[in-house]
C-alpha positions as CSV (number, residue, x, y, z in Angstrom):
1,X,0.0,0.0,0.0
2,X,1.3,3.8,-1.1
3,X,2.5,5.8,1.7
4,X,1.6,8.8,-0.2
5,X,-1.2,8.8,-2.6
6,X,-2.5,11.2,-4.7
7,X,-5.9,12.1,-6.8
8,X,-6.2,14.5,-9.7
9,X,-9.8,15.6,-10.8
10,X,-11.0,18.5,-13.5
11,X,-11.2,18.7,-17.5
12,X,-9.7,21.1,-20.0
13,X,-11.6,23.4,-20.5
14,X,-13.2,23.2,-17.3
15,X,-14.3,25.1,-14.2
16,X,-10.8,24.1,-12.9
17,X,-8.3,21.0,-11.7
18,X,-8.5,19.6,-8.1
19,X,-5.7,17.7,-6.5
20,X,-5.6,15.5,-3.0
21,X,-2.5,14.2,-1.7
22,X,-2.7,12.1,1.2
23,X,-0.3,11.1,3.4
24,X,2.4,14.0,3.9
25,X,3.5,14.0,7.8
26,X,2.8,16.8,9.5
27,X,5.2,19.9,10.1
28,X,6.1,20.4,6.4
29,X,6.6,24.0,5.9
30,X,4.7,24.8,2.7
31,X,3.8,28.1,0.6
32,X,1.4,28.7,-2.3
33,X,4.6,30.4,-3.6
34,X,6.4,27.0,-3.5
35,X,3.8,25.6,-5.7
36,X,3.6,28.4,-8.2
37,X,7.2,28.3,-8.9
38,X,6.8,24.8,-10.7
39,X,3.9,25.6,-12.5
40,X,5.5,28.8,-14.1
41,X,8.5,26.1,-14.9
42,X,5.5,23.9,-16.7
43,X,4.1,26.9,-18.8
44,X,7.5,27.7,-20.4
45,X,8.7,26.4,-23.8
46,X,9.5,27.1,-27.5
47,X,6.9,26.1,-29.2
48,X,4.1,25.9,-26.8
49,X,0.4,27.0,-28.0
50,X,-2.2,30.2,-27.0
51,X,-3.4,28.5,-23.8
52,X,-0.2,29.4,-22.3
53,X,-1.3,32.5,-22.8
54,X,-4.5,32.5,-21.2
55,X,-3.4,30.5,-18.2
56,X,-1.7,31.9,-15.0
57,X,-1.4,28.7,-13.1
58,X,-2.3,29.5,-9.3
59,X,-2.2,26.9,-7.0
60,X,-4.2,27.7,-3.7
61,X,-4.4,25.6,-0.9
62,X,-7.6,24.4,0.5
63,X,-6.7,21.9,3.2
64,X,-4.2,20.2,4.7
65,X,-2.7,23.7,5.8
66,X,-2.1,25.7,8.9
67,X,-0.3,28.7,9.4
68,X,2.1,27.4,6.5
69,X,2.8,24.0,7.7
70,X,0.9,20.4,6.6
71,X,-1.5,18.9,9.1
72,X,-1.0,15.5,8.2
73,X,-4.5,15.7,6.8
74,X,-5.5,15.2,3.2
75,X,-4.3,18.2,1.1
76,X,-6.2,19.9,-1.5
77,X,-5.1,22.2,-4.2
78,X,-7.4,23.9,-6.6
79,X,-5.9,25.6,-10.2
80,X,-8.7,27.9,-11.8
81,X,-8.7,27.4,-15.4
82,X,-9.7,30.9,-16.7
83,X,-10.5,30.1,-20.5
84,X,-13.6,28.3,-18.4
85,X,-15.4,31.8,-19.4
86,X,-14.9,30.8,-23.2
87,X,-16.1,27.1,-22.5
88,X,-19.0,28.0,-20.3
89,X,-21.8,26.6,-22.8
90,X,-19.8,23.7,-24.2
91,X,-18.7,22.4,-20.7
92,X,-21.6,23.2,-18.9
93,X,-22.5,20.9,-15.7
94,X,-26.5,21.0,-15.6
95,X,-28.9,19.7,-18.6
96,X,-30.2,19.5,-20.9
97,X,-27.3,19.7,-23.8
98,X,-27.5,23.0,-26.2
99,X,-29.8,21.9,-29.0
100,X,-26.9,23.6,-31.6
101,X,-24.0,22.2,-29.5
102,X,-21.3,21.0,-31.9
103,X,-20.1,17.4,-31.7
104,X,-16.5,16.2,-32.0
105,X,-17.5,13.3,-33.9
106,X,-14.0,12.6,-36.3
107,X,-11.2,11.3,-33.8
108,X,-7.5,12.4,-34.3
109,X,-5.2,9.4,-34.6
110,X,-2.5,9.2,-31.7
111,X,-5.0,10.8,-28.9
112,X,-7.5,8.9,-26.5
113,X,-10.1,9.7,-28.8
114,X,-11.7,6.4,-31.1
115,X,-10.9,4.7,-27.9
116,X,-12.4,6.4,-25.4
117,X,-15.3,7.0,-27.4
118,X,-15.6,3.6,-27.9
119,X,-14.7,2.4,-24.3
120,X,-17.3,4.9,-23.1
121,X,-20.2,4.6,-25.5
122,X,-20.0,8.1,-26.5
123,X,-21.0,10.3,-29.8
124,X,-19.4,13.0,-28.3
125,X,-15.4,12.5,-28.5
126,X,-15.0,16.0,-26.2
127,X,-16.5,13.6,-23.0
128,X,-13.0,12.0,-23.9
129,X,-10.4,14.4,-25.1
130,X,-11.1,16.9,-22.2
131,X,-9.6,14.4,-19.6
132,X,-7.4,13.2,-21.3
133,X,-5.8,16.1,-22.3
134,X,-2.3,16.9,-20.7
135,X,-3.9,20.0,-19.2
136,X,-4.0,18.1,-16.2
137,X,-0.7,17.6,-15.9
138,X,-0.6,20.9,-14.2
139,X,-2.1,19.7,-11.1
140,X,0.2,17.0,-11.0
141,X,2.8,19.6,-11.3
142,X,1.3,21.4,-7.9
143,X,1.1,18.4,-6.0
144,X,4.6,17.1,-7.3
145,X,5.8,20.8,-5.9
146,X,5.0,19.8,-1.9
147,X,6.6,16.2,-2.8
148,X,10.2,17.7,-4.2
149,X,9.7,20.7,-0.9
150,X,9.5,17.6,1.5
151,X,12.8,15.7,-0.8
152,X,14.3,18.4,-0.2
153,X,14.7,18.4,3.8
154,X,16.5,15.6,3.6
155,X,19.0,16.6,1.2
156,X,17.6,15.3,-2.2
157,X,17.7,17.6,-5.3
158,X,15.5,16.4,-8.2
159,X,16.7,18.1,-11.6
160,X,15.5,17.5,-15.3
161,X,16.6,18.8,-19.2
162,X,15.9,18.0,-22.7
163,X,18.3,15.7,-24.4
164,X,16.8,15.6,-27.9
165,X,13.9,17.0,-29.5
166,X,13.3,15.2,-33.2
167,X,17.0,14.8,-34.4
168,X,18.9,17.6,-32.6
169,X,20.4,15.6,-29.6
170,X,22.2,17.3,-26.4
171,X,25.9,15.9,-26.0
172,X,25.0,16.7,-22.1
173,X,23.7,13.6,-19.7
174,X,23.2,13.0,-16.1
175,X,24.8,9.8,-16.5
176,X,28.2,11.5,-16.6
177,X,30.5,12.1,-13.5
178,X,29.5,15.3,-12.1
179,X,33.1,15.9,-11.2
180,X,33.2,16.3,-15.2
181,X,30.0,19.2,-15.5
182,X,30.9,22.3,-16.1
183,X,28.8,23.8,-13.4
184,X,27.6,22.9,-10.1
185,X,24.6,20.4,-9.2
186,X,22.5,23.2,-7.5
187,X,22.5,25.1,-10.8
188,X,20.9,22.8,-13.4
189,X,17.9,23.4,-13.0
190,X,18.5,27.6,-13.4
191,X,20.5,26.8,-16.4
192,X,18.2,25.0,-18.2
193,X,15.1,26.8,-17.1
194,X,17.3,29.5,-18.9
195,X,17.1,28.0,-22.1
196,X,13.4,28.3,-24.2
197,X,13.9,24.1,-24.7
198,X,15.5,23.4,-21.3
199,X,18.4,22.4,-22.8
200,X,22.1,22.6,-21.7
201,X,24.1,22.0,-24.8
202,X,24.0,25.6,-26.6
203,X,24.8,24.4,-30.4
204,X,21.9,21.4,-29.7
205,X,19.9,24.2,-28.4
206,X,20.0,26.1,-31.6
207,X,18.7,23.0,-33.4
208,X,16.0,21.9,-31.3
209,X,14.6,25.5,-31.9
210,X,15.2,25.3,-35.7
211,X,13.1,21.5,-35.9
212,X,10.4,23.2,-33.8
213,X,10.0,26.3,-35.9
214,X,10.2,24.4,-39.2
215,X,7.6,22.1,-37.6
216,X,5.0,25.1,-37.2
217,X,6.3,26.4,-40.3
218,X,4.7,22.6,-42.0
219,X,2.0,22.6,-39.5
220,X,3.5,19.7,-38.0
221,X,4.4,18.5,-34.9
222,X,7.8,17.0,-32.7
223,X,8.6,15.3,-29.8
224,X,12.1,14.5,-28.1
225,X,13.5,12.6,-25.1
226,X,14.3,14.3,-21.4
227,X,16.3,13.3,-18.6
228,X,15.0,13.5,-15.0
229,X,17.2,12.6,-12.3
230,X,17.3,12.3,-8.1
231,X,20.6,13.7,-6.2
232,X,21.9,12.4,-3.0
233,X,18.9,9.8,-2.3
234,X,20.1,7.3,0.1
235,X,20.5,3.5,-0.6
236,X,17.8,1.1,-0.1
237,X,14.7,3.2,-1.3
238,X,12.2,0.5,-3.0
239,X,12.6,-3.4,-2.6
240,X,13.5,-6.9,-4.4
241,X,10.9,-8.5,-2.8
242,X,8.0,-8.4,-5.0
243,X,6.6,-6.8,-8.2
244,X,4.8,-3.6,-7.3
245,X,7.9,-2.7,-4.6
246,X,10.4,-2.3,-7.2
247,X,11.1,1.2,-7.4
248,X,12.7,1.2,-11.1
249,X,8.7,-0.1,-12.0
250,X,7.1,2.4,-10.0
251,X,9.3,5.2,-11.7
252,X,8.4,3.5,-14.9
253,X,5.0,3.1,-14.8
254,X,4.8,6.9,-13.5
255,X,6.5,8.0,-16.3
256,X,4.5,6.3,-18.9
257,X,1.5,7.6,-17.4
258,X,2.4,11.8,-18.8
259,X,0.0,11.9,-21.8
260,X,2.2,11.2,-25.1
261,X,5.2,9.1,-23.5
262,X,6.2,6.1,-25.3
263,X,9.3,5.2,-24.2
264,X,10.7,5.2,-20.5
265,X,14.3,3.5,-19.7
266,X,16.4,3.6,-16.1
267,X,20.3,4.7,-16.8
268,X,21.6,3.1,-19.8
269,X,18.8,0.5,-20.8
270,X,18.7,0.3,-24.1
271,X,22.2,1.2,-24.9
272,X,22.7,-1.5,-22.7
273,X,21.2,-4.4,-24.8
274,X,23.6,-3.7,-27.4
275,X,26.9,-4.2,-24.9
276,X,28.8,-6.3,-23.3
277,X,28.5,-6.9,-19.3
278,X,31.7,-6.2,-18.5
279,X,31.0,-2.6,-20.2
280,X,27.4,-2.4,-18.4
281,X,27.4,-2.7,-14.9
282,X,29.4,-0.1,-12.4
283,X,32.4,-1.3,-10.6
284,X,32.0,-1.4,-7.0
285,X,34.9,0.5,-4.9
286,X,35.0,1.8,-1.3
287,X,37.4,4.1,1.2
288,X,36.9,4.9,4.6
289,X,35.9,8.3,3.4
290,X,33.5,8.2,0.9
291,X,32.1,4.1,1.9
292,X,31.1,2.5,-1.2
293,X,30.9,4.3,-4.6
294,X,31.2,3.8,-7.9
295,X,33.1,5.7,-11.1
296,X,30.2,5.3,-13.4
297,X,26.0,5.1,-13.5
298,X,24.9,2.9,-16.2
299,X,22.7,1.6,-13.9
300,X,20.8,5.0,-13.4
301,X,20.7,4.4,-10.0
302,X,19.2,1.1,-9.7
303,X,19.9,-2.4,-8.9
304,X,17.2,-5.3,-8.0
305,X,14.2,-2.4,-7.9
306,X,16.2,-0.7,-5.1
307,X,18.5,2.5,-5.3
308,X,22.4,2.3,-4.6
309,X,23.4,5.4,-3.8
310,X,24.5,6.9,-6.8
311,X,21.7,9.2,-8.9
312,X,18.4,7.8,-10.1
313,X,18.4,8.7,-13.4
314,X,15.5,8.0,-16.1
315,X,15.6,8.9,-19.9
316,X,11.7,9.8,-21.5
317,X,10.8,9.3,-24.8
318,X,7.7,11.8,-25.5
319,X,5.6,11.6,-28.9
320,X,4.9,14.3,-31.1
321,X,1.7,15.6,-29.6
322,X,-1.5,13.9,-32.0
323,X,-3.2,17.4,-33.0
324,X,-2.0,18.2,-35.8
325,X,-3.0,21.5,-38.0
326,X,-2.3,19.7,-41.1
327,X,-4.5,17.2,-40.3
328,X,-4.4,12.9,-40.8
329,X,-6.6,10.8,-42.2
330,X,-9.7,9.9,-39.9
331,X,-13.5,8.8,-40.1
332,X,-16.3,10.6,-38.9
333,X,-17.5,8.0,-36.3
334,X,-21.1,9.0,-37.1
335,X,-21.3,8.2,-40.7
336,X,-18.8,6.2,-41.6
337,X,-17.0,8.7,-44.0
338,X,-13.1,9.8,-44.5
339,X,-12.9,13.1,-43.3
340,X,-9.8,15.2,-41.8
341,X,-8.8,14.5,-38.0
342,X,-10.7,17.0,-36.0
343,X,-8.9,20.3,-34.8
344,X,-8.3,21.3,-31.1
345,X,-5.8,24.4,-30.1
346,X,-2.7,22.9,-29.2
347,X,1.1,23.2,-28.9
348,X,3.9,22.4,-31.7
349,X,6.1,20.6,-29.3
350,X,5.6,20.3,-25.3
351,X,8.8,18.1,-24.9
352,X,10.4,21.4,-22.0
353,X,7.2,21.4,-20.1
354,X,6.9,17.7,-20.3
355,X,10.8,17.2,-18.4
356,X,9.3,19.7,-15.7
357,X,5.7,16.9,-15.0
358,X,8.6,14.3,-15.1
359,X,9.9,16.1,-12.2
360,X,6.7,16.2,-10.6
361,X,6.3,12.6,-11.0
362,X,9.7,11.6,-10.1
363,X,9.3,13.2,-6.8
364,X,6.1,12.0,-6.2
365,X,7.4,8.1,-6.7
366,X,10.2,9.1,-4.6
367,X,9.0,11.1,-1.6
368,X,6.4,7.8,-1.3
369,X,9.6,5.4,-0.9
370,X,11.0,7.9,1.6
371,X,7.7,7.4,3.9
372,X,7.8,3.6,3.3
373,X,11.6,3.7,4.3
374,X,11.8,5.7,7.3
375,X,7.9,6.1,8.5
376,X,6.2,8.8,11.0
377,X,3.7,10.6,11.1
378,X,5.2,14.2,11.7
379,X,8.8,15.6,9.9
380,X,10.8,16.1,13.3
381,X,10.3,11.7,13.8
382,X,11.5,11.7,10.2
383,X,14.3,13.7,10.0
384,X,15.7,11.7,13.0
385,X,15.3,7.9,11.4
386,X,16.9,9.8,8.3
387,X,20.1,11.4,10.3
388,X,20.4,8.1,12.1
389,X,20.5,6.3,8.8
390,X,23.3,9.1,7.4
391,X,24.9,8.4,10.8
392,X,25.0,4.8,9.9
């Protein structure tokens, strides 16, 4: 059973998102402000659409709070969605239905759509695509915000960038020795929230850009791979026990859950297939100063579902987003006929934002191993199992 647990609720186009995360201890010290921060992050991006520019995410607290500190109740966040004044006839709660309401009735391939409608017994497709949209991402975003606050007391620094957006690729990894980065650890995240694609490699910046714009420019759409990554986690988060304790599945089945991810590997996976063992798996060395450590990460920080000490590290494989304004080939699932994939406002490529909800969802995985390691109820009986275990 989760330690921490969370629920998201809301449609696009909305009134707004609601979020409940159960199980933070008490004695967290949390701010609105905290929570904002990491939405901004998510709105950022070359090549994002106009509903960035309707949106100011707020995220306001309605439980779980007092006098800036968590209860150890449930905690509720609420984000407004303001374009909810646009939608206010189309995404009306009470009946009946506008007699002149227009149907989304020709499904886009690559989206929840034909599926959904299916699954649901629908002739509306906008009772699917309005969940299913990555607009709630966002509230994941706001609840991932008080998970990476609580990482953080205990030393833990969770970081992300782009690697490669269609075939412009980053020379830059978190698989490398950080005694080799050119800046320090506490600065990533600045340094690529500095860059419109969250990118650290400045001539691979340039070309992610250039794909993007020539993308819009054709009407198209592109997607890319990020890198998320956990700093200074200690050893023995997750288990080898059993299935569902694994932490390298839980981290996987997280990511794959961010609308439009199709690919999810931990450290070197799929480089890995194509090597030898002795080439694959980090060397194990120790001194009386540093214990045990290792001189490279393959592993991303993972061994039998548990971590070893060295940085978690998982590599995202995100699809070109399925709205396209040059639209596919699709049939109108009322009659039968071809007709053009429908149209819905939408972004060119969402690959930045995306590394900032794998953030979200990294912390999230991780802050719940943390509870299920150490326990309590409240962050002072924490914070003491956790120095005792650095003590150890």
């Amino acid at each position: 059973m989760s330690h921490l647990r969370y629920f998201t609720a809301g449609e696009s186009h909305g009134q707004a998102l609601t979020g409940i995360l159960e199980g933070m201890p008490a004695g967290l010290a949390i701010a609105e402000e905290d929570i904002a921060a990491q939405l901004h992050r998510r709105q950022q991006g070359h090549g994002r659409g106009g509903r960035m520019r309707i949106e100011q995410d707020h995220g306001r607290i309605l439980s779980g709070v007092r006098f800036g500190k968590t209860l150890g109740a449930p905690i509720t966040l609420h984000i407004e969605n303001r374009d909810w004044q646009n939608w206010q006839t189309k995404m009306a709660v009470a009946a009946p239905a506008p007699e002149n309401l227009e149907r989304v009735e020709i499904p886009r391939p690559g989206h929840a759509d034909l599926a959904g409608a299916i699954k649901y017994r629908t002739d509306d497709i906008r009772d699917i695509l309005e969940r299913a949209s990555a607009r709630e991402t966002a509230m994941r975003v706001a609840l991932g915000a008080i998970a990476r606050k609580f990482l953080s007391c205990f030393e833990v620094i969770i970081a992300s960038h782009v690697v490669q957006i269609h075939a412009a690729r980053s020379r830059f990894t978190f698989l490398q020795e950080t005694s080799s980065w050119p800046f320090p650890l506490a600065e990533i995240n600045a340094r690529a929230d500095a860059s419109s694609v969250r990118c650290l490699d400045a001539q691979a910046e340039n070309e992610m850009i250039a794909a993007i714009d020539r993308a819009k420019q054709d009407r198209d759409t592109v997607g890319g791979i990020f890198e998320v990554a956990a700093f200074n986690l200690p050893a023995g988060l997750g288990s080898h026990v059993h299935w569902d304790r694994k932490l390298d599945g839980r981290l996987a089945a997280a990511m794959m859950s961010i609308p439009a991810v199709k690919g999810v590997e931990i450290g070197n996976g799929f480089h890995s297939a194509a090597s030898w063992g002795s080439a694959v798996h980090d060397e194990i060395f120790h001194t009386a100063a540093r214990g045990y450590y290792r001189v490279s990460n393959h592993a991303g920080g993972l061994e039998g579902g548990m971590t070893n000490g060295e940085p978690v590290v998982v590599r995202v494989a995100k699809k070109p987003i399925s709205t396209l304004m040059r639209p596919l080939a699709s049939v109108n699932m009322r009659t039968h006929e071809a007709a053009p994939a429908h149209l819905e406002r939408s972004d060119v490529c969402a690959v930045p934002a995306a590394s900032v909800i794998g953030e979200a969802v990294l912390a999230l995985v991780l802050a719940d191993a943390m509870l299920e390691k150490f326990g309590g109820d409240a962050m002072p009986e924490i914070e003491e199992r956790w120095r005792a275990w650095k003590k150890q």
